[in-house]
N, C-alpha and C positions, 0 to 999 in steps of 0.2 A: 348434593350435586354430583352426578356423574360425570366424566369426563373421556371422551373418545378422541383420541390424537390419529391423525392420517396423515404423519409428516410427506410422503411422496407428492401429496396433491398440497401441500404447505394449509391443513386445514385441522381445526378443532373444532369439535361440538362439546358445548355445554347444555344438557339434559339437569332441569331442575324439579325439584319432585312437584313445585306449585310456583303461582304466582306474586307469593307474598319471596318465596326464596331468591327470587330471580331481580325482585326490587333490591331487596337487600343486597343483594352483590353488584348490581350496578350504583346502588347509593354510595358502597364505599369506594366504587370501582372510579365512579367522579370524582369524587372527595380526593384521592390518590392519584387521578390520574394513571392509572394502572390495576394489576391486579395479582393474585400469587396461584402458581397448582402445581400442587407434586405431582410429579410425572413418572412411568417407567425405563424412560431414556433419556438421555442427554442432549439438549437442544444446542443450537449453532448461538452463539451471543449475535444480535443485530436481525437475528431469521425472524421474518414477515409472516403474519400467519392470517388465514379469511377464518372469522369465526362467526361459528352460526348459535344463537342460544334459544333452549325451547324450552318451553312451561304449559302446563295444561293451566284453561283446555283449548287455548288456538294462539299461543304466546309464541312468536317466533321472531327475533330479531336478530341483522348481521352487521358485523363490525371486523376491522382489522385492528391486529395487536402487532406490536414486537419485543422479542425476547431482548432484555436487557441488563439479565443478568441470571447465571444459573450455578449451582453448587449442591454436591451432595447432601441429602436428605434420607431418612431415613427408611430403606428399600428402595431408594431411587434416585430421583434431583429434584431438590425447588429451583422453581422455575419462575424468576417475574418479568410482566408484563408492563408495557406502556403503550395506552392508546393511540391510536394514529389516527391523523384526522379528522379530532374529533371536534366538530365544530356546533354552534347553535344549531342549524338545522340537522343535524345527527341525534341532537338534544330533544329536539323536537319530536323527529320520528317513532324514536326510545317512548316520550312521556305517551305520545300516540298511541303506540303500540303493548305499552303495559295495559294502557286505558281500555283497549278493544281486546285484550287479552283477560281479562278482568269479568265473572257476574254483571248482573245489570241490578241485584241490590248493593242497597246501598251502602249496608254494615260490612260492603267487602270490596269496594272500592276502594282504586291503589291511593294509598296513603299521598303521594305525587299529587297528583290532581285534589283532593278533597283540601289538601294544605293550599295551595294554588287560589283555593275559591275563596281562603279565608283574609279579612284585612290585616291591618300592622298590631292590631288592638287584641285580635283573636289569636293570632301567632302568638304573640308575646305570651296569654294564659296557656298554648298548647305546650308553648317552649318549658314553661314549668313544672309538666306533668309527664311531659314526651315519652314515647316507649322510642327502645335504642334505633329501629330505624327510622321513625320520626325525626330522631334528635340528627341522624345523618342526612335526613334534607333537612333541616334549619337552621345544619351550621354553613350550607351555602345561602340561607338567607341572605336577602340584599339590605336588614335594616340592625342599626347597630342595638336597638329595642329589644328585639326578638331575640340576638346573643347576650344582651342583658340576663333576659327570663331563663335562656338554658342557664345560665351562672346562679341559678336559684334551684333549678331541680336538684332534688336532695342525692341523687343517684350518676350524675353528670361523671364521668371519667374523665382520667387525666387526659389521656390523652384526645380526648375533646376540648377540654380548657383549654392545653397549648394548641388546637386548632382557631379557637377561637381568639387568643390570641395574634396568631399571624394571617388571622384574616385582614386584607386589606383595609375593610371598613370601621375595626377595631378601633376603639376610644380612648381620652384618657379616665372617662368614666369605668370602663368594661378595666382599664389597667389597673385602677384605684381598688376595684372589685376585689380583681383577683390578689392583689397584696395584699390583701388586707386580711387576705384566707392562709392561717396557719399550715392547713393541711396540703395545700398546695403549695405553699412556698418551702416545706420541704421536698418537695420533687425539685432535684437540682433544675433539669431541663427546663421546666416550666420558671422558676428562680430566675436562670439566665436569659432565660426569653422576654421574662419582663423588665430586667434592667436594661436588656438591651434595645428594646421597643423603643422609637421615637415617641411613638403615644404617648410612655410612663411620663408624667411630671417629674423633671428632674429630682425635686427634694426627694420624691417617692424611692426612684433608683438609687440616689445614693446614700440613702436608708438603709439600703439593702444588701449594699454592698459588705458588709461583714461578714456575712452570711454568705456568701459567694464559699464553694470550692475553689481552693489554692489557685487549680490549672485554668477554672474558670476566669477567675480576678488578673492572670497573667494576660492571658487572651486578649480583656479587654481591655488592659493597660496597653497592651503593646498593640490593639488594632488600631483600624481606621474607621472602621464601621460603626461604633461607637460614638456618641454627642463628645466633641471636647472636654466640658465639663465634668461628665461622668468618668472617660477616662482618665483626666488628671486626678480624679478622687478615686480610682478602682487603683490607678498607682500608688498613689500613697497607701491607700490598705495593705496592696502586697509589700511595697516595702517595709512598714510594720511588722508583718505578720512573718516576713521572712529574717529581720532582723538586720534588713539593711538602711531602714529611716533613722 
């Protein structure tokens, strides 16, 4: 991706080499709510910007960002973004215009649409097989099935798990899953996500809780956002483990 800053007119162009590139960065650009570019200069924090993005061979959509955070980078600044009102029918125009920006065969049609046309039954086998930006629209799927089935791709990253996780629609089947995965439950982050998920069945959480980091175990002793239950048992762990029970 190339990237053209015209701060005087508050405007960026994002130039993509194709239209598969240009899915991909708005897939995680949803997912995020945002987006990241290193830049040659230093952006204002809260500055508004009109962005226009293009992809052959007639791929042209615009949106506004704002800069909401920026810090030296190497040769320049990172710079990130967060969408601005981005709403359904924004969402819309996007799937639209990837669509019409797209071939008319069919082995190259945007992955967007061709997911779209599939039921809850077909999802769930694509979710097991997904290439990565496949797996970035399925983890906005609307069915808790279909984040089932990414929890089975052999290739699934962590940090798609913990997306899957703080999806709203998230289960205590989808929590049961991923406890029950060694390899993920040593990722702290993913660890404390799941004990602290309402989904997890209690007994599951405070299973788990031993296994917690120190600063982790304090947190949720001392919050409030935690179940009762689990915090009066994430307390007793640290006081054990600290040598004050």
């Amino acid at each position: 991706m190339q990237t053209t800053l015209q701060e005087q007119s508050a405007s960026i162009v994002l130039d993509f080499a194709n239209l598969a590139e240009a899915e991909k960065f708005f897939a995680e650009a949803e997912m995020q709510s945002g987006f990241f570019l290193e830049l040659d200069r230093e952006l204002k924090q809260f500055q508004r910007f009109a962005v226009t993005a293009n992809a052959r061979p007639r791929f042209r959509f615009r949106f506004e960002a704002e800069v909401v955070q920026v810090f030296p980078a190497a040769g320049g600044y990172g710079s990130a973004f967060q969408l601005c009102d981005w709403t359904a029918t924004k969402d819309r125009e996007l799937d639209r215009k990837l669509r019409s920006g797209g071939e008319e065969d069919e082995s190259v049609v945007s992955p967007v649409f061709r997911i779209k046309k599939m039921d809850v039954s077909e999802r769930f086998r694509l979710a097991t097989k997904a290439s990565r930006p496949e797996r970035q629209i399925l983890l906005r799927d609307g069915s808790p099935q279909v984040l089932l089935g990414l929890l089975v791709h052999p290739r699934i990253e962590d940090r798609e798990v913990k997306a899957i996780i703080d999806s709203p629609i998230a289960t205590a089947a989808i929590m049961k899953r991923v406890a029950a995965n060694r390899k993920w439950m040593a990722n702290p982050e993913i660890l404390l996500a799941v004990v602290r998920s309402p989904k997890t069945p209690p007994p599951i959480a405070i299973k788990l809780l031993p296994i917690l980091r120190t600063p982790d175990l304090r947190v949720l002793a001392r919050g409030s956002a935690a179940r009762e239950n689990v915090r009066k048992a994430a307390l007793r762990v640290y006081l054990q483990r600290t040598g004050r029970g």
